[in-house]
DOTORLO-649451 format. One record per residue: residue number from 1; x, y, z of N, C-alpha, C, O in turn. Coordinates in steps of 0.02 Angstrom, whole numbers, plus 32768, in hexadecimal, padded with zeros to 4 digits. Layout:
N
+-----+------+------+------+-------+-------+-------+------+------+------+------+------+------+
!  nr ! n_xx ! n_yy ! n_zz ! ca_xx ! ca_yy ! ca_zz ! c_xx ! c_yy ! c_zz ! o_xx ! o_yy ! o_zz !
+-----+------+------+------+-------+-------+-------+------+------+------+------+------+------+
! NUM !    X !    Y !    Z !     X !     Y !     Z !    X !    Y !    Z !    X !    Y !    Z !
...
+-----+------+------+------+-------+-------+-------+------+------+------+------+------+------+
//
This chain:
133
+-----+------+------+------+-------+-------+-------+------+------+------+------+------+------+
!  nr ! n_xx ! n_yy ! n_zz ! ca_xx ! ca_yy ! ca_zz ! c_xx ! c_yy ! c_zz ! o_xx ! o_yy ! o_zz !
+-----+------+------+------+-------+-------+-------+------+------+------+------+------+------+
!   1 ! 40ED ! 9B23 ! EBB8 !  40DE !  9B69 !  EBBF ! 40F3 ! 9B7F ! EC05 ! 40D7 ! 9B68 ! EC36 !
!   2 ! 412F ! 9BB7 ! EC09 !  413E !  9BB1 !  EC4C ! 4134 ! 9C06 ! EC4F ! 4145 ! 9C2B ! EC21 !
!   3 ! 4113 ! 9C1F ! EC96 !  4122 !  9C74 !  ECA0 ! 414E ! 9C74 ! ECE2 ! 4163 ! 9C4E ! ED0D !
!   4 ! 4151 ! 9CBD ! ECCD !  4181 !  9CBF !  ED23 ! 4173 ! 9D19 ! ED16 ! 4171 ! 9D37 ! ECDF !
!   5 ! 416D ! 9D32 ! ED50 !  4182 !  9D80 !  ED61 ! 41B9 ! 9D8E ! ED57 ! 41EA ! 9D6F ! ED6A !
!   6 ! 41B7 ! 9DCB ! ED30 !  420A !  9DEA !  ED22 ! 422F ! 9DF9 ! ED6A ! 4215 ! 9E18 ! ED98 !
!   7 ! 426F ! 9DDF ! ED6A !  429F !  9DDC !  ED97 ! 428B ! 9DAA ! EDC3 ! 42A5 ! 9DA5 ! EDFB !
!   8 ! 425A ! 9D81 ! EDAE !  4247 !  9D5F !  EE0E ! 4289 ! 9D25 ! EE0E ! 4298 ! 9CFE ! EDE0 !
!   9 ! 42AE ! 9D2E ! EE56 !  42D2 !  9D04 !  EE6B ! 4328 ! 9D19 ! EE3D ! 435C ! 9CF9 ! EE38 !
!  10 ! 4316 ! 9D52 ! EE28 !  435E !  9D65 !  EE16 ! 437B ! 9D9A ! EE21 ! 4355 ! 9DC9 ! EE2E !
!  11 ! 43B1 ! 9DA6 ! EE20 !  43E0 !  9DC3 !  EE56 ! 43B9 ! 9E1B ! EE43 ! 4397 ! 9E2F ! EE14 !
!  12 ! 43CB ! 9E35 ! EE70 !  439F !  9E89 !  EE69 ! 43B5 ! 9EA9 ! EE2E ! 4387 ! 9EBF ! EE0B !
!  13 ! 43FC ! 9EB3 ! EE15 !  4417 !  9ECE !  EDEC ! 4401 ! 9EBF ! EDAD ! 4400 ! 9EE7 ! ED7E !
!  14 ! 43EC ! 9E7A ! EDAD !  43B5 !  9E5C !  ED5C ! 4392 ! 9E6C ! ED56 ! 4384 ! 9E7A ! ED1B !
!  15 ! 435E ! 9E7A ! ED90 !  431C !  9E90 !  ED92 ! 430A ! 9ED0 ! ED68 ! 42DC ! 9ED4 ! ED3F !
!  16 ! 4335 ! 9F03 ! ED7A !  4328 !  9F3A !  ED44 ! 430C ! 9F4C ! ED22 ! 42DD ! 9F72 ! ED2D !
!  17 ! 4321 ! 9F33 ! ECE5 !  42F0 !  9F3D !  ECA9 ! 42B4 ! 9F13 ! ECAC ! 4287 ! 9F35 ! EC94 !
!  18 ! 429F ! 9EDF ! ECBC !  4278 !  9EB5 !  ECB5 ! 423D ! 9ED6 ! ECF2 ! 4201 ! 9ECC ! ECE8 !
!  19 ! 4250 ! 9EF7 ! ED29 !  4237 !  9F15 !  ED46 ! 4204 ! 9F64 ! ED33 ! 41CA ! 9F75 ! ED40 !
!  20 ! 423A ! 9F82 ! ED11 !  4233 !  9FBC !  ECDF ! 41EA ! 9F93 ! ECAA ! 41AE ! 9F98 ! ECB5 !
!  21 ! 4206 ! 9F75 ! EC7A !  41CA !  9F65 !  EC44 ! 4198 ! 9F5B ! EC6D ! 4161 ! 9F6F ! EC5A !
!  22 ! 41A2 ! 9F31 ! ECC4 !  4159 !  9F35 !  ECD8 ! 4135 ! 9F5A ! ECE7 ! 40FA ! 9F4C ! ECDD !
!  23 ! 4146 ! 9F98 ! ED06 !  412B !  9FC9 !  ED10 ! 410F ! 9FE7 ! ECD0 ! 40D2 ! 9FEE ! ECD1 !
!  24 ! 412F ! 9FFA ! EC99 !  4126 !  A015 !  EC6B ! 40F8 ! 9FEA ! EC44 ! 40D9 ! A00F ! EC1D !
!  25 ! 40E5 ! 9FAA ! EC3D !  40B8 !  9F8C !  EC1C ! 407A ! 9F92 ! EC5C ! 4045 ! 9F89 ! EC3E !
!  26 ! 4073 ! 9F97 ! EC80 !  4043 !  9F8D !  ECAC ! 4007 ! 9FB8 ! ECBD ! 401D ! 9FE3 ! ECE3 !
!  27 ! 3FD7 ! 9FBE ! ECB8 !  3FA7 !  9FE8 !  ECB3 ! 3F7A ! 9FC8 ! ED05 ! 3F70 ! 9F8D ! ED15 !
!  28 ! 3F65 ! A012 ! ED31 !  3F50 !  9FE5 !  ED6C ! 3F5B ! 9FC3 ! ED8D ! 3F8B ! 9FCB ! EDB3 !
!  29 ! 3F3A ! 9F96 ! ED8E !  3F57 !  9F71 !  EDDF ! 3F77 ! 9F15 ! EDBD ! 3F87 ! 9EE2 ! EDDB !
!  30 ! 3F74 ! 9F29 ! ED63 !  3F86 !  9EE4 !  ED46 ! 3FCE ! 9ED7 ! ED66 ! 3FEC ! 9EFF ! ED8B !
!  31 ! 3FE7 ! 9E94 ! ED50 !  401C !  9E8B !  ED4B ! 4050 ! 9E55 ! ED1F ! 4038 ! 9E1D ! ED18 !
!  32 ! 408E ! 9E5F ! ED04 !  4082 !  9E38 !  ECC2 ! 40AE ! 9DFC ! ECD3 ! 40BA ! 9DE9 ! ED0C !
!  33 ! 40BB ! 9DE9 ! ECAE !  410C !  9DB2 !  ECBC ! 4119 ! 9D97 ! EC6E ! 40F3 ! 9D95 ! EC3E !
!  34 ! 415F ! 9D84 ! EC76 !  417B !  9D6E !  EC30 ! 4150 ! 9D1F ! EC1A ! 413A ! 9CFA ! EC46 !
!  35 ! 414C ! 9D13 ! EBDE !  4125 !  9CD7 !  EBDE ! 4150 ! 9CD8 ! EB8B ! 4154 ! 9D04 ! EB60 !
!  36 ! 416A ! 9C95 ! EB8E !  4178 !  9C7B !  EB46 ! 412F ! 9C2C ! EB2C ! 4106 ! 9C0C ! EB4E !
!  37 ! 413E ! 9C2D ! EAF3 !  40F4 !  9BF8 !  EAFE ! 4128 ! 9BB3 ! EAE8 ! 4113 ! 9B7A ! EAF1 !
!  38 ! 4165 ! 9BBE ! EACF !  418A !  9B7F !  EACE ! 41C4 ! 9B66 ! EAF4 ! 41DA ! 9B2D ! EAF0 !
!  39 ! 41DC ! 9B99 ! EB1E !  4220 !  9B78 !  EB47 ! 420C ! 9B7E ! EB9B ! 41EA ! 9BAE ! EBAD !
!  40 ! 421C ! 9B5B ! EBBE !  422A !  9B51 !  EC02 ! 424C ! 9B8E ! EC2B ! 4274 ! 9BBA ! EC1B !
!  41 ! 4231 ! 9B80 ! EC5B !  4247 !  9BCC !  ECA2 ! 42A0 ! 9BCA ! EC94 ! 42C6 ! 9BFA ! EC8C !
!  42 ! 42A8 ! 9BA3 ! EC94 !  42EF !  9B92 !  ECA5 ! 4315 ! 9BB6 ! EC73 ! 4351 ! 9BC1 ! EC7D !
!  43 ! 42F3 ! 9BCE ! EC33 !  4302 !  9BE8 !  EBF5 ! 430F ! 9C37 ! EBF9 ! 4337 ! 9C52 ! EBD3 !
!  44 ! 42E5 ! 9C60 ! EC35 !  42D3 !  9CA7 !  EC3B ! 4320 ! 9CB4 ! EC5D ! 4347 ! 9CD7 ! EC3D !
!  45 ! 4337 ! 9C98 ! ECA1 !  436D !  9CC3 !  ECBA ! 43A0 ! 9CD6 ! EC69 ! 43AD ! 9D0E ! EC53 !
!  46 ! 43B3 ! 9C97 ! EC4F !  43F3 !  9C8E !  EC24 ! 43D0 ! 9CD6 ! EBDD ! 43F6 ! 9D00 ! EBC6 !
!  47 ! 439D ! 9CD3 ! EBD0 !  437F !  9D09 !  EB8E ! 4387 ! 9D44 ! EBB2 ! 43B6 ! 9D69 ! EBA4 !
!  48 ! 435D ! 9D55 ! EBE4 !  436D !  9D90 !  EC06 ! 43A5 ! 9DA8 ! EC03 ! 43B1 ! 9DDC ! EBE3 !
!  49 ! 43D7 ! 9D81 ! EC29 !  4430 !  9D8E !  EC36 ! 4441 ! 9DAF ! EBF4 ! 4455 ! 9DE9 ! EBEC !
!  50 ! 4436 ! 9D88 ! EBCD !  4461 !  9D90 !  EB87 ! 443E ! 9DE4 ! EB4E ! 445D ! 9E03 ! EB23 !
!  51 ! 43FA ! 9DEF ! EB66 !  43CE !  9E1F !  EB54 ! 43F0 ! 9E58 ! EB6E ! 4404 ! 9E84 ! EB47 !
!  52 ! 43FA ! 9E5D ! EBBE !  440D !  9E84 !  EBDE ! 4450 ! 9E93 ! EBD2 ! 446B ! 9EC1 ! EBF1 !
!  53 ! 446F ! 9E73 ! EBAA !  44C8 !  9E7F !  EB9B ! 44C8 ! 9E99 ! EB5F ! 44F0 ! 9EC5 ! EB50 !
!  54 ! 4494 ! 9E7B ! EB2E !  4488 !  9EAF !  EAF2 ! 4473 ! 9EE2 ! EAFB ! 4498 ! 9F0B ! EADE !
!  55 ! 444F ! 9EF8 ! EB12 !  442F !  9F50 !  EB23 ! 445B ! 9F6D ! EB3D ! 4459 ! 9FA9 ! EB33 !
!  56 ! 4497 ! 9F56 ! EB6A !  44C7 !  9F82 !  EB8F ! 44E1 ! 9F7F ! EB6B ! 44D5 ! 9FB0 ! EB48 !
!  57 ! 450F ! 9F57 ! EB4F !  451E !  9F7B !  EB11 ! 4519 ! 9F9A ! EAD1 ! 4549 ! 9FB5 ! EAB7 !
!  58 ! 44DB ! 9F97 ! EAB6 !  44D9 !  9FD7 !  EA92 ! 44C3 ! A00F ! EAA3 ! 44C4 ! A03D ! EA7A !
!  59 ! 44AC ! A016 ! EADB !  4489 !  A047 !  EB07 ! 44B7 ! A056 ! EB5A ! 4493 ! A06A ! EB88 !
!  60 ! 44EF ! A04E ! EB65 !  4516 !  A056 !  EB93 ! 4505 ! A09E ! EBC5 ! 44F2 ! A0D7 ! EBBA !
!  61 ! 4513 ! A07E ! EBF2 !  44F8 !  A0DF !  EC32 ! 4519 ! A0FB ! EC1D ! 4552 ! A0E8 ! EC0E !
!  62 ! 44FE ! A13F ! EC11 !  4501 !  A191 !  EBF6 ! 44FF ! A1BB ! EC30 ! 44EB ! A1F3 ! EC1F !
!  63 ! 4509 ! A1B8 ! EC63 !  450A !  A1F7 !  EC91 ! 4512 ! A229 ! EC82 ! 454C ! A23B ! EC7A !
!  64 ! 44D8 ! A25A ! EC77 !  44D5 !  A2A1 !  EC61 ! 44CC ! A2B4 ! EC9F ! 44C3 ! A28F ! ECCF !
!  65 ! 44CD ! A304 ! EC9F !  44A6 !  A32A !  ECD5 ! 446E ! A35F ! ECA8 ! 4478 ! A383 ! EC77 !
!  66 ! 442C ! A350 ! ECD0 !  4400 !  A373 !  ECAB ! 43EF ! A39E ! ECCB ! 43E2 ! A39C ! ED07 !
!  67 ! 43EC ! A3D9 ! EC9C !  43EA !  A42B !  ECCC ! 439E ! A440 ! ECC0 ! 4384 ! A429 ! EC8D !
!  68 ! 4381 ! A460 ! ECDF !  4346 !  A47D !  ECC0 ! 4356 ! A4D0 ! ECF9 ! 436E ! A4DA ! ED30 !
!  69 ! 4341 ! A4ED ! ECD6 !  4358 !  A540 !  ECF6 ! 4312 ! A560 ! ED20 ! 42D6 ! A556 ! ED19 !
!  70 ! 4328 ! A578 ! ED3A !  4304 !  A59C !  ED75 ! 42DA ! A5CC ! ED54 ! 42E4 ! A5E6 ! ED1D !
!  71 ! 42A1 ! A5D6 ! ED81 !  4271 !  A60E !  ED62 ! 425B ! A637 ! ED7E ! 423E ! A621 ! EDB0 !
!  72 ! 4256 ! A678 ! ED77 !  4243 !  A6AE !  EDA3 ! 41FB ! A6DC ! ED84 ! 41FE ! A6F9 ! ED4D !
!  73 ! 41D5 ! A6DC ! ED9E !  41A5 !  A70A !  ED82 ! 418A ! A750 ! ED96 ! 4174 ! A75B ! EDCE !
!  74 ! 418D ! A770 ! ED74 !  4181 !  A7C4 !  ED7B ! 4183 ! A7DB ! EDC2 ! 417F ! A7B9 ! EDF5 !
!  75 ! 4189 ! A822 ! EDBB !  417A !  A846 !  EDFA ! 4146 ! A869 ! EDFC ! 413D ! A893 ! EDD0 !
!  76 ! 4118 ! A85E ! EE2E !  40DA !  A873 !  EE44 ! 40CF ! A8B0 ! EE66 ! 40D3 ! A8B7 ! EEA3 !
!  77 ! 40BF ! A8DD ! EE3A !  40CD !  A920 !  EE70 ! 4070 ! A93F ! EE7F ! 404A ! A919 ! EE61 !
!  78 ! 405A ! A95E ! EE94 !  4036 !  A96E !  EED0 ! 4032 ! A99D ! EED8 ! 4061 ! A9B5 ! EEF7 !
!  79 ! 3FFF ! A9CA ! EEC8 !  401A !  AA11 !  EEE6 ! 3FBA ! AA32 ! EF05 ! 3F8C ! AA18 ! EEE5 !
!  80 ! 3FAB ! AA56 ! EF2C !  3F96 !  AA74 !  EF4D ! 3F8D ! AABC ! EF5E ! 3FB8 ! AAD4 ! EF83 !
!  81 ! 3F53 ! AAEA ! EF47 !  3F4F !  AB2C !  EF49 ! 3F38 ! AB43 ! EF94 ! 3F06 ! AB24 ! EFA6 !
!  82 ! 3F4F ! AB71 ! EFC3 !  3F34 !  AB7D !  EFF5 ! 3EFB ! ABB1 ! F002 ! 3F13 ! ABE5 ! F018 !
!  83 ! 3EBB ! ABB2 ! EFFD !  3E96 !  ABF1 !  F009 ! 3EAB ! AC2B ! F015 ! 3EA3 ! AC5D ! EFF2 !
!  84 ! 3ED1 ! AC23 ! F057 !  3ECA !  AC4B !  F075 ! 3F07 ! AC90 ! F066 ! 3EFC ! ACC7 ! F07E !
!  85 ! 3F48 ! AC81 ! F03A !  3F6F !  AC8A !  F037 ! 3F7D ! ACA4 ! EFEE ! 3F96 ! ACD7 ! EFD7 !
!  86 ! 3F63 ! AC6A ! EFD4 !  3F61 !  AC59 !  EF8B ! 3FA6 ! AC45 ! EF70 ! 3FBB ! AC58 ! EF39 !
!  87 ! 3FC8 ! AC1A ! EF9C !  4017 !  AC04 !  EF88 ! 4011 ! ABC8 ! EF79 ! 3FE1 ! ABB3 ! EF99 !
!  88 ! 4028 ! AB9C ! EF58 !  402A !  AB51 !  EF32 ! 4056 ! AB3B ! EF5D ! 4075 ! AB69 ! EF77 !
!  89 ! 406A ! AAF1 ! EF76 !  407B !  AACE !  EF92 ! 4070 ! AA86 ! EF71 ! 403C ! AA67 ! EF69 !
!  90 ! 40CE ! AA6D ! EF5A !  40B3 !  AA39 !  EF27 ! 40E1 ! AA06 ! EF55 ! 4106 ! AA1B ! EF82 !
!  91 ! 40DB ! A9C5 ! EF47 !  4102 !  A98F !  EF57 ! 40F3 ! A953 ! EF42 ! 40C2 ! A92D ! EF43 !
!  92 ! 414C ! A953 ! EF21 !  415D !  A918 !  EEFA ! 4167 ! A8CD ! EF1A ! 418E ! A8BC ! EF46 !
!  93 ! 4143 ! A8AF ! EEFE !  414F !  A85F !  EF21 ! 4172 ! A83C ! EEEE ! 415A ! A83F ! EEB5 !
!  94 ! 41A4 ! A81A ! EEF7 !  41C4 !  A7C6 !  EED2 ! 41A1 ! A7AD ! EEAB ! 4169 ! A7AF ! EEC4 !
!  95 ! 419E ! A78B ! EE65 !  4165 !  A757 !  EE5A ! 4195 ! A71B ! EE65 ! 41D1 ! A723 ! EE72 !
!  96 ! 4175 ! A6D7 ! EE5E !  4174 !  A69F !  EE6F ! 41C5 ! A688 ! EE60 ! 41E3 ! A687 ! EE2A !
!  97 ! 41D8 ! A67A ! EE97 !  421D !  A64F !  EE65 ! 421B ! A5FA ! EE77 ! 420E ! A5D9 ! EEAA !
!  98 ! 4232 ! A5E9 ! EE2C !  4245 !  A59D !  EE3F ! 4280 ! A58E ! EE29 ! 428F ! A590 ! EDED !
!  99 ! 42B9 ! A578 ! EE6C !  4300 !  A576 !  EE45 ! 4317 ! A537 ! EE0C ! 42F5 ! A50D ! EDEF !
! 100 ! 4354 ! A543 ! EE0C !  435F !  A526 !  EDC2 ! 436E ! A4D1 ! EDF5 ! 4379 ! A4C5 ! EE31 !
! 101 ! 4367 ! A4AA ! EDBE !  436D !  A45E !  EDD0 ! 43A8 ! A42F ! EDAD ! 43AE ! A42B ! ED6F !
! 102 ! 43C8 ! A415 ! EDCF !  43E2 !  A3D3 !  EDA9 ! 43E0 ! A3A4 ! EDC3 ! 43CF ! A39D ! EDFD !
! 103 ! 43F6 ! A369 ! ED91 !  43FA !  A330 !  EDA2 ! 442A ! A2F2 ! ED78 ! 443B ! A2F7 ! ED3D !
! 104 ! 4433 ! A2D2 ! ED90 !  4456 !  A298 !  ED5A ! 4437 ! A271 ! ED60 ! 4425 ! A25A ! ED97 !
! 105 ! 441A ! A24D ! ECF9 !  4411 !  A214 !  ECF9 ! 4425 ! A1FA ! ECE6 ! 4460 ! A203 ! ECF6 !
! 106 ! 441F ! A1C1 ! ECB5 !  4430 !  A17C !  EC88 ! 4416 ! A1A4 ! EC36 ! 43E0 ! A195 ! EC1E !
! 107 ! 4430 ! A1C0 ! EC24 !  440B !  A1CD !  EBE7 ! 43FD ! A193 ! EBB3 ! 43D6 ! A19D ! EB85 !
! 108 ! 441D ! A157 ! EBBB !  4414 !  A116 !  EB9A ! 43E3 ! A109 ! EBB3 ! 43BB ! A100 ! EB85 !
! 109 ! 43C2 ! A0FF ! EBF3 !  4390 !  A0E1 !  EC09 ! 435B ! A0C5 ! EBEB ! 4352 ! A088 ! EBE7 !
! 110 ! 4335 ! A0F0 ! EBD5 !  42F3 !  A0CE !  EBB5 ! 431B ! A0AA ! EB69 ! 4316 ! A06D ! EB60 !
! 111 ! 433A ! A0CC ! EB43 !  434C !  A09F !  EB12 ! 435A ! A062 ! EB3A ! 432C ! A03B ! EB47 !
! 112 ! 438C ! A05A ! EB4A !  43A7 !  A016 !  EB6E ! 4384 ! 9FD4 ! EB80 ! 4397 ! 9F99 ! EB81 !
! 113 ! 4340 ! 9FF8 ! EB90 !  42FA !  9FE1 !  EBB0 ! 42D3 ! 9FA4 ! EB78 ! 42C1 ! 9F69 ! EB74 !
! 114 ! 42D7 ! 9FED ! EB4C !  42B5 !  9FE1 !  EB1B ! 42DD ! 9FA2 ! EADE ! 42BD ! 9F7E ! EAB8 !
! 115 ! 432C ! 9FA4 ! EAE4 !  4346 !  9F6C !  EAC8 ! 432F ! 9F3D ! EADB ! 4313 ! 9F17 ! EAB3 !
! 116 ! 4334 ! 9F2B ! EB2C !  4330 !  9EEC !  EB41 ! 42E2 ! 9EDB ! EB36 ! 42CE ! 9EA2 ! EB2A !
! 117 ! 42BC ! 9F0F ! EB3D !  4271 !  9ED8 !  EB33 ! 427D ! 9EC3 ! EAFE ! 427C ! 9E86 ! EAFF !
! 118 ! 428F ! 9EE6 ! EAB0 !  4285 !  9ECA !  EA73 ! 42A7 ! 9E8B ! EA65 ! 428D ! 9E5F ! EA43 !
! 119 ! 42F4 ! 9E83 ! EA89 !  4314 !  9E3B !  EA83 ! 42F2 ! 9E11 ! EAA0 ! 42F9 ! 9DD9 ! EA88 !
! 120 ! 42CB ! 9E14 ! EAD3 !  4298 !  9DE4 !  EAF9 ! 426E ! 9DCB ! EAD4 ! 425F ! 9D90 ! EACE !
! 121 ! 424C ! 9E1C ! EAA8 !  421C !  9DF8 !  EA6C ! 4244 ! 9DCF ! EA41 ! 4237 ! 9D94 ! EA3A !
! 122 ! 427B ! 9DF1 ! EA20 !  428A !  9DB6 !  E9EC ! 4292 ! 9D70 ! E9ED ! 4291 ! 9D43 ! E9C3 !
! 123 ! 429B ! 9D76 ! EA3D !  42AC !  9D13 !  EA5A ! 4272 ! 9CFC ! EA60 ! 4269 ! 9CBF ! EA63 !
! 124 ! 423C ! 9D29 ! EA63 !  41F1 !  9D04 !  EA5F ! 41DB ! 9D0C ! EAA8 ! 41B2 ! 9CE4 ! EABC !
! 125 ! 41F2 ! 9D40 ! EAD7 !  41E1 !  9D41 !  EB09 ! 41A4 ! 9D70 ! EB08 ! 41A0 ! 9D8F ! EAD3 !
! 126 ! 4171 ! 9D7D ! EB36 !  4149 !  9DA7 !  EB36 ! 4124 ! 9DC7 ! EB74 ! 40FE ! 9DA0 ! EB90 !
! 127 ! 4126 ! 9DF3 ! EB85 !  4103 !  9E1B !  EBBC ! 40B1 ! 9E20 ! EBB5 ! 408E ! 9E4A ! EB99 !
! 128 ! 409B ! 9DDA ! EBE1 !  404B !  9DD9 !  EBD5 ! 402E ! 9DEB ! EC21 ! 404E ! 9DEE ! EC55 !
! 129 ! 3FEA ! 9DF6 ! EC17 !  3FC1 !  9DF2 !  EC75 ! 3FCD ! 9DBE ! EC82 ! 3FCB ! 9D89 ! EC62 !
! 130 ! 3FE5 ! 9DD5 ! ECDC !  3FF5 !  9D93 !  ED01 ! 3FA5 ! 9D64 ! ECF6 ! 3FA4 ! 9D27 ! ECFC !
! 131 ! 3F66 ! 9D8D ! ECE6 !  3F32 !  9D75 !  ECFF ! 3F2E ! 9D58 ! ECA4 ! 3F01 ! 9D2E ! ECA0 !
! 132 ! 3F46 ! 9D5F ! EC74 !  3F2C !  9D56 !  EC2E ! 3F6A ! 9D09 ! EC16 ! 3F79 ! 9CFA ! EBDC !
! 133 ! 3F7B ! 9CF0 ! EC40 !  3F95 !  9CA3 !  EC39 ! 3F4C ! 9C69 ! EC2B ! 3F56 ! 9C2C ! EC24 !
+-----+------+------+------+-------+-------+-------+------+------+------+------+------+------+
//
């Protein structure tokens, strides 16, 4: 029965996804690591590698740019009678603006993610508490 932390001792670029599922499986201050109950440490770099080459490819980076549009809200106007005169005096204020946004992501991303944990499962790998060994 061997565990190990996802990515420990492998190169940053592997880490990735295995990094990703940890966060995303992790609730609090837990923390998980891969645990098979029949093959050896020595078994995780080579499954990983090969997990991570299946998800890129069927899930390959998508660089979109994601727009979301700007928003402006009403104009606030104001107005004011004078006693003394009896003339109105109004003034318009701006409402709120929030400008428009982009960004580029990975639109594969979470799929991609989500391949590689499941090939992990199918090899019998599993994301348990570091503390539930």
């Amino acid at each position: 029965m061997t565990t190990i932390p996802p990515g420990s001792g492998f190169p940053r670029w592997r880490r990735l996804p295995a990094a990703l599922l940890l966060l995303l499986a992790s609730s609090g201050c837990a923390s998980y690591v891969w645990h098979h109950p029949d093959k050896e440490l020595s078994a995780l770099p080579t499954e990983s590698y090969a997990c991570e080459q299946e998800a890129a490819r069927l899930y390959p980076a998508a660089f979109v740019n994601q727009f979301e549009p700007g928003v402006q809200g009403p104009v606030r106007t104001q107005c004011q009678t004078h006693a003394a005169n009896g003339t109105t005096t109004c003034v318009s204020l701006p409402g709120a603006s929030i400008p428009p946004r982009s960004e580029i992501i990975d639109a594969n991303y979470y799929n991609r993610n989500h391949a590689f944990s499941s090939c992990m499962n199918a090899r019998g790998w599993r994301l348990i508490p570091q503390n539930g060994l």
